[in-house]
N, C-alpha and C positions, 0 to 999 in steps of 0.2 A: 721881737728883738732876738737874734742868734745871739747863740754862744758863742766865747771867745774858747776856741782850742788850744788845749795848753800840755803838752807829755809830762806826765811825774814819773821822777823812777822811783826806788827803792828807799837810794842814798838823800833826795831829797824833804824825804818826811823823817829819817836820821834813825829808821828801824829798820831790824832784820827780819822780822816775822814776813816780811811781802817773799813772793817768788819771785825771783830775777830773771822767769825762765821768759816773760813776756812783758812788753812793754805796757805801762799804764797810761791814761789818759782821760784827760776830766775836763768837762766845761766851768766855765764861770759866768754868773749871770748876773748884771746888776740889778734886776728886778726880780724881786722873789714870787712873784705868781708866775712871771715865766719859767722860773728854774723849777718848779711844781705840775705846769700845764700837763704833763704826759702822763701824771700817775693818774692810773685808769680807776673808774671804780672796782670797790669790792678790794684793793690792797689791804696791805699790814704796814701798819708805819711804828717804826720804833724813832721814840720821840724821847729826846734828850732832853737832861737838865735834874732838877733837885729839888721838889718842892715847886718857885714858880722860879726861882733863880735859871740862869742859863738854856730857858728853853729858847725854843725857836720859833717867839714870836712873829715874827713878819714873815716864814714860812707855814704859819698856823695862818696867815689871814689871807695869804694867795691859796691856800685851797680852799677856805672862805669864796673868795671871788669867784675860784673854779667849777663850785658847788658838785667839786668830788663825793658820793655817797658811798654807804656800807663799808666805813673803813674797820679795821680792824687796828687798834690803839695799843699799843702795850710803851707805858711808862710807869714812873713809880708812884703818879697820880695824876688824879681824873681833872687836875686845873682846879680853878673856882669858876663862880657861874657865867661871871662875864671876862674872863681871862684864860689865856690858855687855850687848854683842850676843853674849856668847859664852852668857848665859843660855838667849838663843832657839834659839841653835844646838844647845845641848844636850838642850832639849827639841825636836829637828827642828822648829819652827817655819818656819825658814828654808832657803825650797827653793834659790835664789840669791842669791848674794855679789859685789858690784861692789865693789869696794875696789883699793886700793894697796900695805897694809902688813897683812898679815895671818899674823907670823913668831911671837907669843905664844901663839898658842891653838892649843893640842893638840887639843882636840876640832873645831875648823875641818881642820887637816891630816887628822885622821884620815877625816872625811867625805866629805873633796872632794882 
């Protein structure tokens, strides 16, 4: 399923930090293992959220599907065992972990 192309400028996400020297542009994807399919193995994903609050689960389980390897993880923790990032960990997806707090998940301690 392709991406819907869509131009953002600057003034539409209502901050000054962007450069206005070029124009921005983003897909939008209703299914999230398609919006993930292209991340190769061996990246670095920085993975949003708080604890388990606001992460990105249904883009945690399209690269589940994808069976992306050797990620490289930095959040402020490792999930729990069957949630989360503790999904990919289970399935060894995830060859390194950057985090802070990662005291919940048995299958993280056991790994690493």
């Amino acid at each position: 399923m392709p991406c819907s192309p869509c131009h953002i400028t600057p003034q539409e996400f209502n901050c000054s930090h962007f450069s206005t020297s070029q124009s921005w542009s983003a897909c939008f994807y209703s299914d999230p293992t398609e919006a993930v399919r292209d991340i190769p193995n061996g990246s670095m994903l920085l993975v949003g959220g708080f604890g388990l609050c606001g992460i990105p689960e249904n883009l945690i389980s399209g690269l589940l599907k994808t069976g992306v390897k050797d990620i490289t993880a930095v959040s402020n923790n490792a999930g729990v065992d069957n949630f989360g990032l503790g999904m990919l960990l289970k399935t060894k997806q995830i060859k390194r972990m950057i985090s802070s707090y990662v005291g919940e998940n048995a299958e993280f301690e056991r790994q690493y």
